[in-house]
C-alpha positions in Angstrom: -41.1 -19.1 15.0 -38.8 -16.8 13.8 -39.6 -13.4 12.0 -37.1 -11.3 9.9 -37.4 -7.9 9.6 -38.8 -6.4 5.9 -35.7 -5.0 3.8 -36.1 -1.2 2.8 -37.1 -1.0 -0.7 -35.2 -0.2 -3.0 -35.4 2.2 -5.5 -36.1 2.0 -8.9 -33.8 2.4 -11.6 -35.4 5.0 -13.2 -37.7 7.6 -12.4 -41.4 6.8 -13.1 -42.7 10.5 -14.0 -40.0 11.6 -16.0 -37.8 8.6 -16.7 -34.3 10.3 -15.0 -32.0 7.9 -13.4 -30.5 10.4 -11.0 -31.6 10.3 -7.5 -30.4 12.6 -4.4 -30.9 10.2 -0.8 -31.8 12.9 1.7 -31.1 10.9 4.9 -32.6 14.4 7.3 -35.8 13.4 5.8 -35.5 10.0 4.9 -36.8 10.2 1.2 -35.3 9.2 -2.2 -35.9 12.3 -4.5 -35.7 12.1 -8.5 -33.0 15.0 -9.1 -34.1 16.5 -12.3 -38.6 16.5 -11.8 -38.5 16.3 -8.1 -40.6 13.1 -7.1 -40.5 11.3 -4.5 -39.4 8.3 -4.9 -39.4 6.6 -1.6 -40.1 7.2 2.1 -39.2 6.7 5.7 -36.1 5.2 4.9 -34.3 3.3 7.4 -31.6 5.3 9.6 -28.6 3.2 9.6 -26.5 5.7 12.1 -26.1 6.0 15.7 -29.6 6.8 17.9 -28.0 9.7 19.5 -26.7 13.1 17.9 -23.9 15.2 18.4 -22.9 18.9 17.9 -19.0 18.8 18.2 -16.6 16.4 17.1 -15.6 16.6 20.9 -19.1 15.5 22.0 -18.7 12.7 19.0 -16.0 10.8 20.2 -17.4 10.9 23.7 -20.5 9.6 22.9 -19.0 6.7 20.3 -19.4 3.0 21.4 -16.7 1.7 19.1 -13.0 0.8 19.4 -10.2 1.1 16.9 -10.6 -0.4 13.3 -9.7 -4.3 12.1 -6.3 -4.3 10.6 -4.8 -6.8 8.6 -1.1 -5.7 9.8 -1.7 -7.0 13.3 -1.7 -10.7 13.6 -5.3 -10.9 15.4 -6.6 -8.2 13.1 -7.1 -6.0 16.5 -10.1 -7.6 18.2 -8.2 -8.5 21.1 -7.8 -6.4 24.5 -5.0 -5.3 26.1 -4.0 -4.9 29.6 -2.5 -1.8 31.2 1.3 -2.6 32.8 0.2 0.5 34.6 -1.4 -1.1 37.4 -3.6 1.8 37.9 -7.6 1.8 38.4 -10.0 4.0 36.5 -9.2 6.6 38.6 -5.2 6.5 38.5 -5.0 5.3 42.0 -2.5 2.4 41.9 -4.2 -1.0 42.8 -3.7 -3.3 46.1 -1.0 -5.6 46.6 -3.7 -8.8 46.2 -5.4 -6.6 43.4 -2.3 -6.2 41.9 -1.3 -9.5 41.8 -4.4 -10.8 40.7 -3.8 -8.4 37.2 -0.5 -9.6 36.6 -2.2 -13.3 36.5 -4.6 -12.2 34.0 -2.5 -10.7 32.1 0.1 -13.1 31.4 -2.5 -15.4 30.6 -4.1 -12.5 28.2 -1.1 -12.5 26.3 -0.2 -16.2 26.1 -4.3 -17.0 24.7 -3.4 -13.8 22.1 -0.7 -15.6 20.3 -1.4 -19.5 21.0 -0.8 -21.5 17.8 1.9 -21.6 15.4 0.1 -19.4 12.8 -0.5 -17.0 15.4 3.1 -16.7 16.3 3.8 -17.2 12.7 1.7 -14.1 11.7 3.2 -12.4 14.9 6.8 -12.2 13.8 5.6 -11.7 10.3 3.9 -8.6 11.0 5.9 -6.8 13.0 8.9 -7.5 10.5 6.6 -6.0 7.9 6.1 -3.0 10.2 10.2 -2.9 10.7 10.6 -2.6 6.9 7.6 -0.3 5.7 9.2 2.3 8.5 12.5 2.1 6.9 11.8 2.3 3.4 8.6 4.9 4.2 5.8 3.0 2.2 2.0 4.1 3.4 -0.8 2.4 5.2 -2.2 0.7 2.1 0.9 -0.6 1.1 1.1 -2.1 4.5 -2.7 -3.7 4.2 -1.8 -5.2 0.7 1.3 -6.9 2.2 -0.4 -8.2 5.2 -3.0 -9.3 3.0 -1.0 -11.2 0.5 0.9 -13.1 3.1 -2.3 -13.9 5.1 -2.8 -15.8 1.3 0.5 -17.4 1.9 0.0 -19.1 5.1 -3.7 -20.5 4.2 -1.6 -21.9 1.3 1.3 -23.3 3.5 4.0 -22.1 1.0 5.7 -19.9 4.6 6.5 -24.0 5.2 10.7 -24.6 4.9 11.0 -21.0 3.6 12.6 -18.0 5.5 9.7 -15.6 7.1 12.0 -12.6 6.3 11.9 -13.6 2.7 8.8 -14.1 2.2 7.2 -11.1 4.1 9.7 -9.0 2.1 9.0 -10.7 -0.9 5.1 -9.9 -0.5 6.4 -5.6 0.4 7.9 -6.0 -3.0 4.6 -7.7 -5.1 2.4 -5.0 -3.0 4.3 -1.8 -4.1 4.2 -2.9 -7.3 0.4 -4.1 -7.2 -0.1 -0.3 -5.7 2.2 1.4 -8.1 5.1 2.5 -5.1 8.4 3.0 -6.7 10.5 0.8 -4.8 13.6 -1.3 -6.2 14.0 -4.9 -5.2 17.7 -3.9 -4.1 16.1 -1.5 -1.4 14.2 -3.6 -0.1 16.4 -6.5 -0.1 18.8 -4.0 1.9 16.3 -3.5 4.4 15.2 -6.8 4.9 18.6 -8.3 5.5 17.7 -10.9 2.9 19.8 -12.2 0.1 18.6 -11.0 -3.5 18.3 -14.1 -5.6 16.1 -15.6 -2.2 13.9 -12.5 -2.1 13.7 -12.8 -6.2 12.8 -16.3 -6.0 10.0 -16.3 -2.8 8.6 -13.4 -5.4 8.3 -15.6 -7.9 6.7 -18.2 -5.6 4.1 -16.2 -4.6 2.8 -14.4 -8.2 3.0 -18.3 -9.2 0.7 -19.8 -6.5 -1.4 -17.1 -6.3 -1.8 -15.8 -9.5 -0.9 -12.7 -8.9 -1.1 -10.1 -12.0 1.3 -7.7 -11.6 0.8 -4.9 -13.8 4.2 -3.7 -15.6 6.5 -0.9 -13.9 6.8 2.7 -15.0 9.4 4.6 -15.3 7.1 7.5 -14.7 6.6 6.0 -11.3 10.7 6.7 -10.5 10.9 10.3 -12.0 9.2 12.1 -8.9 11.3 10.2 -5.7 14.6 10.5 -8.0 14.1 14.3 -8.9 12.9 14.9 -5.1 15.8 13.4 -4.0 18.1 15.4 -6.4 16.6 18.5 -5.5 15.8 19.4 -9.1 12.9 21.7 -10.3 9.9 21.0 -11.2 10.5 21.4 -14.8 12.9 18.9 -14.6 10.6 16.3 -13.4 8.3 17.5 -16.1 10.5 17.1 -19.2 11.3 13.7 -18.2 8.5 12.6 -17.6 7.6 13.6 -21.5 10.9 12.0 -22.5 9.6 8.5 -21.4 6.1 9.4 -23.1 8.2 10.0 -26.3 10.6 7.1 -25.9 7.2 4.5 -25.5 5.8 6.3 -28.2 9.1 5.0 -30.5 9.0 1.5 -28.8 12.2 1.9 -27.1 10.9 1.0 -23.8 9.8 -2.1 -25.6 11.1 -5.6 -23.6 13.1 -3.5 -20.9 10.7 -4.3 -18.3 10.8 -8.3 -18.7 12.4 -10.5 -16.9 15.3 -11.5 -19.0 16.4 -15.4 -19.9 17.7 -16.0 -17.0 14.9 -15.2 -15.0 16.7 -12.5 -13.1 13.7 -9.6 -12.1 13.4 -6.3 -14.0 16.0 -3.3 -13.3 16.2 -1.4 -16.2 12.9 1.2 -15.5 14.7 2.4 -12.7 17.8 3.1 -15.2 15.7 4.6 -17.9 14.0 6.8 -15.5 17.8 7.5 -14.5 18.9 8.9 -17.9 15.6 10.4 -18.7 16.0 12.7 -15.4 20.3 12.9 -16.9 18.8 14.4 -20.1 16.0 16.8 -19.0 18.9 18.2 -16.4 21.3 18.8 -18.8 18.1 20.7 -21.1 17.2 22.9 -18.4 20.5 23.7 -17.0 20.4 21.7 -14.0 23.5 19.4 -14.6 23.6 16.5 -12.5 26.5 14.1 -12.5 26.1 10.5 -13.6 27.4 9.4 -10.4 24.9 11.6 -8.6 22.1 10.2 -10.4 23.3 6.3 -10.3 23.3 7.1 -6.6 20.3 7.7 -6.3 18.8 5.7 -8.9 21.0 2.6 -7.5 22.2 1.6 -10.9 25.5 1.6 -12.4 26.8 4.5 -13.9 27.1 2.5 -17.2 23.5 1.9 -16.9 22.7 5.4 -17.0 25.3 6.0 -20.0 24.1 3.2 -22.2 20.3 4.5 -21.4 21.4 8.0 -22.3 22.8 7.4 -25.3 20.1 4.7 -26.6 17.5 8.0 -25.9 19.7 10.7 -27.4 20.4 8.8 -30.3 16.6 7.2 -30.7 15.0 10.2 -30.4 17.3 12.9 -32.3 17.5 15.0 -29.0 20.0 18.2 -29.2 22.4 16.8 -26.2 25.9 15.7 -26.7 26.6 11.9 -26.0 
């Protein structure tokens, strides 16, 4: 016969003297508290933490039992070991000759039951492509996890099947910077990636299709602070062009520009109108940029920025000179 431990009660959901549904867990004591009359609520609560204590942060990591944190970006999530090509002992006295011999053994067969199936391998080349890219393009850890996550999606589906893993893995960098609001351009990454535009467009497509994938719409509030940074303008720059955008969406001129257009071809344009909002609020503060400069950096044409420039100027009665 099996038993099973009681649960630890839970606490109401409001407090019965006083009727307060704010509660402060004191986990010294091990008592739920109502936080406006005082009552206690509950008792002896269940310590979920370690059995032993620890003074110094020094003293904590000695004492912890635990190895490094699952991770979606490595294609075993992590949970596998690794063995030393050091050939050392515990001590850092280097092994026997029949010792040594016997850990090379072990370890080639380590690494051959780490990646042994297709999706394995798969996952594998995937990931460390992904890792390749997000060092190039400089996109953070939760980027990363999205990525890895989405394309973990992809291979339960079997959509990776006739299709180019470079595609696809960039393909999923692209629908995670946008799912995490990352300003990144699908040329940059396309550049990265070594993968052809119109195939990274398409697996893109793919994937928000098969997955259903809501992607929410990009801001060209999300551009103003990488394109200013990289201009070295001021911070008041960066400021009035952010409320240029504000006013232009208040007008409706940002209105359809961040659709794909008939020919299914992927959105550019918030990247150009974040372009010629950042060309106005320069020219305002006396920070004159060149259109070239900022087509540069924006990687649009500089009849992009022009044709945004004007639209704004002339849209929203703004005292520049077209």
């Amino acid at each position: 016969m099996v038993t099973q431990t009681p649960e630890a009660p839970q606490p109401p959901q409001t407090c019965p003297d006083c009727g307060s549904t704010t509660f402060i867990q004191d986990s010294h004591r091990g008592e739920v508290v109502c936080a406006e009359c005082g009552l206690v609520i509950h008792h002896h609560i269940i310590d979920n933490g370690p059995e032993w204590r620890a003074f110094s942060n020094e003293e904590r990591l000695k004492r912890s039992r635990v190895g490094s944190p699952t991770s979606l970006t490595i294609h075993d999530k992590g949970l596998s070991t690794v063995i030393d090509w050091r050939d050392r002992d515990i001590h850092g006295k280097k092994l026997a000759p029949r010792r040594r011999a016997q850990v090379y053994r072990l370890r080639k067969w380590q690494i051959r039951t780490r990646v042994h199936s297709a999706t394995d391998r798969n996952l594998a080349y995937a990931m460390s492509e992904l890792e390749r890219i997000s060092s190039q393009i400089a996109i953070p850890t939760p980027v990363k996890q999205t990525a890895a996550n989405i394309y973990r999606k992809i291979i339960k589906k079997s959509l990776i099947r006739g299709r180019s893993i470079e595609a696809m893995i960039a393909a999923t960098i692209y629908g995670a910077c946008r799912i995490r609001k990352i300003p990144r351009t699908l040329d940059e990454i396309a550049k990265h990636s070594h993968v052809n535009k119109k195939e990274l467009g398409r697996c893109y497509r793919l994937i928000l299709k098969e997955l259903q994938i809501r992607i929410p719409v990009t801001d060209p509030k999300d551009f103003i602070p990488r394109f200013s940074n990289e201009l070295h303008l001021p911070p008041k720059v960066q400021t009035l062009a952010t409320q240029i955008i504000d006013l232009a969406k208040k007008h409706g001129i940002t209105a359809g520009k961040s659709h794909p257009n008939k020919k299914g071809e992927l959105p550019t344009d918030p990247t150009g109108l974040a372009a010629a909002a950042l060309y106005i609020a320069a020219i305002l503060e006396g920070e004159r940029r060149t259109q070239r400069e900022i087509s540069d950096v924006a990687e649009v044409t500089e009849v992009t920025v022009r044709n945004r420039y004007k639209e704004l100027v002339r849209k929203l009665n703004l005292d520049v000179d077209i």
